[in-house]
C-alpha positions in Angstrom: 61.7 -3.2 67.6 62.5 -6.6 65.9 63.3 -9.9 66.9 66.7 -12.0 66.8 66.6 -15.8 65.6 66.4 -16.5 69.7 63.3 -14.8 70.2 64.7 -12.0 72.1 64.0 -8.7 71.2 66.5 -6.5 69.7 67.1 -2.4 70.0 66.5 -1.1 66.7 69.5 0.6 64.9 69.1 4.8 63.9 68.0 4.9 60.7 70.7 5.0 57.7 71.8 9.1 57.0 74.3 9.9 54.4 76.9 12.3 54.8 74.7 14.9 52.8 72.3 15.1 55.9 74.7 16.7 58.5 76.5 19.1 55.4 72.9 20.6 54.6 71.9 21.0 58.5 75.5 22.7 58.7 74.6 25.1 55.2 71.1 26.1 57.3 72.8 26.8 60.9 75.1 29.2 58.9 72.6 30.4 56.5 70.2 30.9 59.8 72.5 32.4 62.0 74.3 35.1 59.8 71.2 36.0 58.1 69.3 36.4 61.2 71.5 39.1 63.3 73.9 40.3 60.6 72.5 43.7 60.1 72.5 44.0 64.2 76.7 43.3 63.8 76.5 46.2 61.6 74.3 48.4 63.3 76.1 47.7 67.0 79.9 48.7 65.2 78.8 51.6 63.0 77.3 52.8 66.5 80.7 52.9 68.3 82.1 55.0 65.7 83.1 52.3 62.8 83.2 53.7 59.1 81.5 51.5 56.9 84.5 50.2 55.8 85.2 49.1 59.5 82.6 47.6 60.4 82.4 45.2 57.2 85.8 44.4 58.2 84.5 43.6 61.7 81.6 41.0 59.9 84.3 39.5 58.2 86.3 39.0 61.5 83.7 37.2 63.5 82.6 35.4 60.6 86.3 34.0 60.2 87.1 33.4 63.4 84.0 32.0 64.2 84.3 30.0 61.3 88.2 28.8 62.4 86.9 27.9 65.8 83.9 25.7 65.1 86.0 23.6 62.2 89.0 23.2 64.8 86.2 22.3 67.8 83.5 20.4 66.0 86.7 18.1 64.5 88.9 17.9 68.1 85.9 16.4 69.9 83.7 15.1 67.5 81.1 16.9 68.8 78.1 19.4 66.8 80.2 22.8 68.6 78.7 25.9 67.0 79.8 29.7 67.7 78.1 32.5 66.9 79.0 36.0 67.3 77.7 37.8 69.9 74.1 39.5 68.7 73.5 40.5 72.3 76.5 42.2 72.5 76.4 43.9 68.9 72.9 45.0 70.6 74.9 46.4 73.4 77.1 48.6 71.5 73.6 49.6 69.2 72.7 51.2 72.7 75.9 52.3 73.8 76.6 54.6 71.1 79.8 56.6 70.8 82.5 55.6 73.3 85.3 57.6 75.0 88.1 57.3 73.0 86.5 56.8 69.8 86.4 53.5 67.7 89.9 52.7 68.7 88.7 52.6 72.3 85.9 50.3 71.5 88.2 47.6 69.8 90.6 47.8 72.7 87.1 47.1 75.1 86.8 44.0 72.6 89.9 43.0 73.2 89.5 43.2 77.1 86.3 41.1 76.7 88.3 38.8 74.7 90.7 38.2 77.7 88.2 38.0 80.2 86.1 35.0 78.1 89.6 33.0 78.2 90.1 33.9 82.1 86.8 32.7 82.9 87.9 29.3 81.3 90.5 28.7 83.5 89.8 30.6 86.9 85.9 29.0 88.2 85.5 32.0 90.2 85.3 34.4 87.9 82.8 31.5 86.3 81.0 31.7 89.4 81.0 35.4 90.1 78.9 35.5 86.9 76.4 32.6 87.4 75.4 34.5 90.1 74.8 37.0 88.6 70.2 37.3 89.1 68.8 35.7 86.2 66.0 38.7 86.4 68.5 41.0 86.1 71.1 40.0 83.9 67.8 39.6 81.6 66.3 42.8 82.3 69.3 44.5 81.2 69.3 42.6 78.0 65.8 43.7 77.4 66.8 47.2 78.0 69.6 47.2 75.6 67.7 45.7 73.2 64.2 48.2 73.1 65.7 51.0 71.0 66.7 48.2 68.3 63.2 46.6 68.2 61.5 50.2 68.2 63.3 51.0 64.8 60.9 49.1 62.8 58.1 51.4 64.0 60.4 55.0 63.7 61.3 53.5 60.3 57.8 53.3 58.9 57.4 57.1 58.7 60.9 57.6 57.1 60.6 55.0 54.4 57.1 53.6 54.3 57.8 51.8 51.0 60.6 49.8 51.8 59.8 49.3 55.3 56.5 48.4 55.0 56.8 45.0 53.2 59.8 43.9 54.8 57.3 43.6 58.1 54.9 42.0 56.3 56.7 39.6 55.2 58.1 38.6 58.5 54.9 38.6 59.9 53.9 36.2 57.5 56.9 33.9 57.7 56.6 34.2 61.4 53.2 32.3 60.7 54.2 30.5 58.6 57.7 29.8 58.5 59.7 31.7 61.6 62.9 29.6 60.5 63.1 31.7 57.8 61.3 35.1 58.7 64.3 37.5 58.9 66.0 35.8 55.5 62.9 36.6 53.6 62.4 39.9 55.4 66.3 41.0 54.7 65.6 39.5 50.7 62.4 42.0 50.5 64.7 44.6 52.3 67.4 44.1 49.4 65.1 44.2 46.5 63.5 47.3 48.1 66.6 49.0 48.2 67.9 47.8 45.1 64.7 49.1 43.5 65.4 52.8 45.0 69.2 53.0 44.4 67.9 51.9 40.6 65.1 54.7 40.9 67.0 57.4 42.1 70.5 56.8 40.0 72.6 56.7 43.1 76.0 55.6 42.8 77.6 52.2 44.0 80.8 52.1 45.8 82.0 49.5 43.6 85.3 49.5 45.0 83.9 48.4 48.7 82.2 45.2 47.4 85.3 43.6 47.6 85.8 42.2 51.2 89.4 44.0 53.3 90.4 43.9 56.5 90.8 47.8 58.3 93.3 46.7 61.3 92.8 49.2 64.2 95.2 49.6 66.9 93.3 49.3 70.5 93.4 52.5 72.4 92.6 51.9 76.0 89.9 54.4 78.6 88.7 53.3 81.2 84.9 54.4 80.2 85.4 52.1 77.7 86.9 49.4 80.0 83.5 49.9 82.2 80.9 50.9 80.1 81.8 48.1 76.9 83.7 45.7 77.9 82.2 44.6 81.2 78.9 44.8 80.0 79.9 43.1 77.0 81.6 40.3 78.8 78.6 39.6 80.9 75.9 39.6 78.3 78.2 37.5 76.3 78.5 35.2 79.0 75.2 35.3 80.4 73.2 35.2 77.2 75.0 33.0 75.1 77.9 31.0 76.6 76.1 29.9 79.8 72.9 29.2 77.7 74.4 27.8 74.8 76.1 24.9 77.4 72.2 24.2 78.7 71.3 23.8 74.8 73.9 21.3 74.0 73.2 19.4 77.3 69.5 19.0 76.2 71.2 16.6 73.6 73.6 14.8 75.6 76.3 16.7 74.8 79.3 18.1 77.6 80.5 21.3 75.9 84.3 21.2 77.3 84.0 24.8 78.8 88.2 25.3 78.7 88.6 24.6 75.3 85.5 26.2 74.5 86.2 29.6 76.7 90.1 30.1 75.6 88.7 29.1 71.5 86.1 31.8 71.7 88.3 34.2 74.0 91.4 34.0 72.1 89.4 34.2 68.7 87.4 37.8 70.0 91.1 38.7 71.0 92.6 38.5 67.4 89.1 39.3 65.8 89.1 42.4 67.3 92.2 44.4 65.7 89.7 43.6 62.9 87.0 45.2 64.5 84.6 42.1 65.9 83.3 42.6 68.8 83.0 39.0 70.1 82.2 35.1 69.3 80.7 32.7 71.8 79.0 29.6 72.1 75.6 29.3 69.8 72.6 29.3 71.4 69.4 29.2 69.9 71.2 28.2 66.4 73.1 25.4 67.9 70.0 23.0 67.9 70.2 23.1 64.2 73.3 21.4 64.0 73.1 19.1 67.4 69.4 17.8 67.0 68.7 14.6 65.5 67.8 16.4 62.5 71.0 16.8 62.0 72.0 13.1 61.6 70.4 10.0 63.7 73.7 9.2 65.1 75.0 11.7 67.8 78.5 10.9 66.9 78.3 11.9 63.3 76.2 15.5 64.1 79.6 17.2 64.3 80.0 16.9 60.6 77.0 19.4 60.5 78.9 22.2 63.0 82.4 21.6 60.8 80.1 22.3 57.3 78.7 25.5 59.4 82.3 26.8 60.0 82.9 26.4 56.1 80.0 28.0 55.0 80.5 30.6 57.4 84.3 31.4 55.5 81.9 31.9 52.0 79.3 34.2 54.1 82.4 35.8 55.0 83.1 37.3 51.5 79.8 39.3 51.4 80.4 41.8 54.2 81.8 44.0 52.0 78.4 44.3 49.7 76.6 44.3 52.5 77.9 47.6 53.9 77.8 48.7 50.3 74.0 47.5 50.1 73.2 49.2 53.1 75.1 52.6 53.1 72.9 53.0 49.7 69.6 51.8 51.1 67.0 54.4 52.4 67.2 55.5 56.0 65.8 52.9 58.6 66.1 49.9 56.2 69.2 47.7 58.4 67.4 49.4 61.4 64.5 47.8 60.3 66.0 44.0 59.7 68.2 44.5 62.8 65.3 45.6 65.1 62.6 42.7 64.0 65.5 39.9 64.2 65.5 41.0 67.9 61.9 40.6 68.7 61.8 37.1 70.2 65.1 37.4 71.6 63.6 40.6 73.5 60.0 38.8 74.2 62.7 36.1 75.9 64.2 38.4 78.0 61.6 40.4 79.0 59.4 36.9 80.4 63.0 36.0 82.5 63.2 39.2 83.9 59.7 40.1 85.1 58.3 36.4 85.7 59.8 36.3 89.3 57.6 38.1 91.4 59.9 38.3 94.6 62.3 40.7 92.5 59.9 42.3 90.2 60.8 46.1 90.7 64.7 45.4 90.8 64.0 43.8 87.3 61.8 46.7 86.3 64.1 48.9 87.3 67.2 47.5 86.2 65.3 47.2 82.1 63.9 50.8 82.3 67.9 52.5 83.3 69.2 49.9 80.0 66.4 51.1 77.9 66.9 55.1 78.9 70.0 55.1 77.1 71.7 57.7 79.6 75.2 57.7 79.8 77.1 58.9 83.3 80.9 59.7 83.5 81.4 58.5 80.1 80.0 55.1 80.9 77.4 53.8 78.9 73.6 52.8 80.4 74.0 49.1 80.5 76.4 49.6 83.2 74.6 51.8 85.3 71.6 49.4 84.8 73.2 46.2 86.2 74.5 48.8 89.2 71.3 49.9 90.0 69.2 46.4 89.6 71.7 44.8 91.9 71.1 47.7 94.8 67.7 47.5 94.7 67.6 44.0 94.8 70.0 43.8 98.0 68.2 46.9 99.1 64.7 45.6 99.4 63.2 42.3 100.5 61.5 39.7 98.1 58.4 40.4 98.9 58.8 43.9 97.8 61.1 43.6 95.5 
């Protein structure tokens, strides 16, 4: 603190930042947050019945769109607003697997899920009927859908113990290291890996797919699909990344306007999905990158690093096409293998919110182990049948039991 000529002391000033601060924390929270779920995108869409070439197009539609949205919000309110698509979600449709109606009914789910982010912008109830939702449960069914990703690693080291095996070490090291950067370095040992086998074993390279396209799919609409994707997708969207990517901003001072925020990332999963995404949202654990004071000292300048994310984003864009390519030719269980340890703290997460409530322990147990069993009823996927059952038990039996 220093001292004016009166004797009274003065607030000191934030520290001078050029302009190139904010751009390179804007390069890392894209860099970060497509390298760190991408092959879970990819894994989630090819599980819904995607060709390759569809779900590439499907990375380049949340990537654009994402991309569009942050530039337009980060600029409108001066404020460090970054999306990301949704990894739970992709998760979701990981466990889901083949939907009623085939890949067409998936991407009209997407588009319901689209319409029901911008509804819940502008009717509070529906904002209300999920916030009160049980935090146990709505995280126990996270955890459930995301098991059978971060079990791949482990069924993948039998299948392709070369590849797989240094790719873990290497994010077990970083994770100790540098955890920033462990799935980057994990998914650049993966690459060589592969590269190294397709080189070995003379296989051929689609050449032809490395260029980036966009499949456009026309929605089909089933009602499994209505129930068993698009709810759940809606409310793990919602729950674990909207309502949580608001708490992150407000940590720095910062009101996320939730219209403009929900009818942006709504109306951008609407028109992203014809594309085949699946769904954008608010940024969660990434948006700290861009909002901290890391970013830039002054608050009011921090947005600068959320509009450089949205451009970077458009660049990242451009490689989905070689990354499908990459990973079509890679041997089995590599993307599995990325996908599945990108997940592991977000599943360490959900699993401490879902069983650290005693009063509702069992519904929470119960509600993970339905998600995790993968069964599907009537055409409707587990995760459905999950949040059903969790919330009976819950009503069902009393605290201290339950």
């Amino acid at each position: 603190m220093s001292t004016s000529v009166t004797g009274t002391p003065e607030a000191e000033s934030p520290p001078a930042a050029g302009i190139g601060q904010p751009i390179g924390a804007g390069i890392v929270t894209a860099l970060v947050g497509f390298t760190s779920s991408f092959a879970v995108v990819l894994t989630g869409l090819t599980a819904v019945g995607a060709t390759p070439a569809q779900a590439a197009s499907g990375l380049l539609a949340v990537c654009v769109t994402q991309a569009i949205g942050m530039i337009v919000l980060s600029r409108r309110y001066r404020m460090p607003l970054t999306l990301a698509w949704s990894t739970p979600g992709a998760a979701l449709l990981a466990s889901t697997g083949a939907v009623a109606g085939g890949w067409p009914a998936a991407v009209g789910a997407f588009v319901v899920a689209g319409a029901l982010i911008v509804l819940t912008g502008f009717w509070q109830r529906l904002g209300a009927l999920i916030a009160a939702i049980p935090v146990e449960i709505a995280q126990a069914m996270l955890a459930g859908v995301l098991l059978p990703l971060c079990l791949a690693p482990v069924k993948a080291l039998p299948v392709s113990p070369a590849v797989v095996v240094p790719v873990i070490v290497t994010w077990l090291v970083l994770q100790r290291f540098a955890p920033r950067w462990s799935v980057l370095a994990a998914f650049a040992v993966a690459a060589a890996g592969a590269g190294i086998d397709i080189a070995v074993t003379h296989r051929r390279i689609d050449a032809a797919g490395l260029v980036p396209r966009v499949e456009w799919t026309v929605p089909h609409w089933s009602w499994q699909a209505m129930i068993g994707v698009a709810v759940p997708l809606y409310i793990v969207t919602m729950a674990a990344q909207n309502i949580p990517g608001t708490a992150v901003m407000k940590t720095f001072d910062y009101r996320v306007p939730w219209r403009a925020a929900m009818a942006v990332t709504g109306i951008g999963t609407v028109l992203g999905a014809f594309a085949g995404g699946h769904a954008i949202n608010l940024a969660a654990i990434s948006a700290a990158l861009s909002a901290a004071p890391s970013a830039h000292p002054d608050p009011k300048r921090r947005w600068i690093a959320a509009c450089t994310a949205g451009c970077a984003y458009l660049v990242l864009a451009l490689a989905s096409g070689a990354l499908v390519v990459l990973v079509a030719a890679a041997p089995r269980g590599v993307l599995e293998t990325v996908a599945g340890l990108a997940l592991v703290a977000t599943l360490a997460g959900a699993l401490t919110a879902a069983l650290t409530p005693a009063a509702h322990r069992v519904a929470a147990a119960l509600t993970f182990l339905v998600a995790a069993s993968g069964i599907g009823l009537l055409g409707i996927g587990a995760a459905f049948w999950a949040l059903a059952a969790g919330l009976v038990v819950r009503w069902l039996l009393p605290p201290a039991q339950g």
